[in-house]
C-alpha positions in Angstrom: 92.0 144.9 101.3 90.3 145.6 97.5 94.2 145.4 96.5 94.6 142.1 98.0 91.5 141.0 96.1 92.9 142.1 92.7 95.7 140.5 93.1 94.4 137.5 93.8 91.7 138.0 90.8 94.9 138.6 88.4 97.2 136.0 89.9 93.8 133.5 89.8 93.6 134.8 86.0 97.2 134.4 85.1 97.3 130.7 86.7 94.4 130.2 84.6 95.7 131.0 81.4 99.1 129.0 82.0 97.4 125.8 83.3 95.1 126.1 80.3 98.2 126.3 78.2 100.7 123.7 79.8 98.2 121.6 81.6 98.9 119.4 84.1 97.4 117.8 87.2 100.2 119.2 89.4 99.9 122.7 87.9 96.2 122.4 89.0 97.1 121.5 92.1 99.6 124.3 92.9 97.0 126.8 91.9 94.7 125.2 94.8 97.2 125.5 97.0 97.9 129.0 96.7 94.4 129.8 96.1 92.9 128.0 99.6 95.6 129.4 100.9 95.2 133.0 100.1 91.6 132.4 100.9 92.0 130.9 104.6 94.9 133.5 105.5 97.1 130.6 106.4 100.0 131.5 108.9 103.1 129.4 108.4 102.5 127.7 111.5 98.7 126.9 110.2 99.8 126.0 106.5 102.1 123.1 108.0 99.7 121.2 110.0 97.0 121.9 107.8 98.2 120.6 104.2 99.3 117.8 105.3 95.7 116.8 106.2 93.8 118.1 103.6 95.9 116.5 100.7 95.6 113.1 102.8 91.8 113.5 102.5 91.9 115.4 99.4 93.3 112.5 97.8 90.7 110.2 99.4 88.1 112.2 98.0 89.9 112.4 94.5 89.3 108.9 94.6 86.3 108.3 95.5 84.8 111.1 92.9 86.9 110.7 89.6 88.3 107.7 89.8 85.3 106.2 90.5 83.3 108.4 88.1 85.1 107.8 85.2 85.2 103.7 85.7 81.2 104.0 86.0 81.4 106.7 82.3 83.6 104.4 80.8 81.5 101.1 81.3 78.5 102.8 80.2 80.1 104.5 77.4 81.7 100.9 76.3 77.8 99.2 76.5 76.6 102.6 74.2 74.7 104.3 77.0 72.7 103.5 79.8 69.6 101.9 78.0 72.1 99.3 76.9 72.9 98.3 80.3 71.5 95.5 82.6 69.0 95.9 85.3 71.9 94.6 87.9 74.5 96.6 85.9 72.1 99.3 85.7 71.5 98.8 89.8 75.2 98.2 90.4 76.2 101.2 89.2 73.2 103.6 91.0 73.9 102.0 93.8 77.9 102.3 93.8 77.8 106.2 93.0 75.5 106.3 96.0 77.7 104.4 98.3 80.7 106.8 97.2 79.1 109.6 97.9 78.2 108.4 101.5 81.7 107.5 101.7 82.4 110.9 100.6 80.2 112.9 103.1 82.3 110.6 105.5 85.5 111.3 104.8 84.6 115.0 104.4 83.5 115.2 107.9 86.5 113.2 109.1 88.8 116.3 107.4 86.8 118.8 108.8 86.8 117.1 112.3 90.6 116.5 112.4 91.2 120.1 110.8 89.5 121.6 113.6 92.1 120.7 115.9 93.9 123.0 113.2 91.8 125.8 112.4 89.0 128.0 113.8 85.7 127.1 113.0 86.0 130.4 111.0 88.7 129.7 108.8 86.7 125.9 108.5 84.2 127.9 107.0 85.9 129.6 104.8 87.9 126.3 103.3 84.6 125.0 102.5 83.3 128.0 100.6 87.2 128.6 99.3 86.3 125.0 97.8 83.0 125.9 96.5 84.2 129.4 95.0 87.3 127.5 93.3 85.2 124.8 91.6 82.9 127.5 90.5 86.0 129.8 89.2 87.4 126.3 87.2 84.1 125.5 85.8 83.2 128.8 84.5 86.8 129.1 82.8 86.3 126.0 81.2 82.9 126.8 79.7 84.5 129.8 78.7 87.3 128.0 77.1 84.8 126.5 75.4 82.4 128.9 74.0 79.5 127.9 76.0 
């Protein structure tokens, strides 16, 4: 077990440092893979239904966070910041980060409820902290990267 979890701390580390280096969305994405995968304990029977959902609403959810994101940045970074914005500009954007992440929360319980027909509510579980714990380990790289 505390072998398993090196490796996966010195494979996560490696993938890291390589993605860092080469970049890439797809690299990124690999690393997910094999990282949620590790995480859940897929079996190969599992890992065939269940990717095919979860990129489906991954995708979804890619939209509806950074795509949408960086349009709303961009038009308030084009205007020179949000004081420079109208009220209805101003309004329009609130209220369309709002609506995306109700349509978010959505769509994430419309995975979850069609991966349950997939996984165990344990392994559901675990996805969503595999998520969380991923994000976290991305974030704190980058700030690292960074100097912060």
């Amino acid at each position: 077990m505390n072998k398993t979890i090196i490796i996966a701390l010195l494979a996560f580390t490696f993938c890291m440092k390589a993605i860092a280096q080469q970049g890439g969305k797809e690299r990124m994405k690999a690393f997910k893979t094999a990282y949620i995968t590790n995480e859940l304990d897929l079996s190969v029977e599992e890992a065939e239904k269940f990717w095919p959902v979860y990129n489906q609403y991954d995708k979804k959810m890619y939209k509806l966070k950074v795509e949408r994101g960086r349009k709303d940045r961009r038009r308030i970074k084009e205007v020179g910041g949000p004081e420079n914005l109208s009220d209805e500009e101003a309004s329009n954007i609130i209220f369309g980060m709002l609506n995306s992440e109700k349509e978010a929360s959505v769509t994430r319980e419309e995975m979850y409820t069609e991966l349950s027909k997939i996984l165990t509510p344990a392994k559901l579980l675990a996805l969503y902290q595999a998520e969380m714990n991923f994000n976290k380990r991305l974030l704190h790289e980058y700030r690292k990267r960074k100097g912060n």
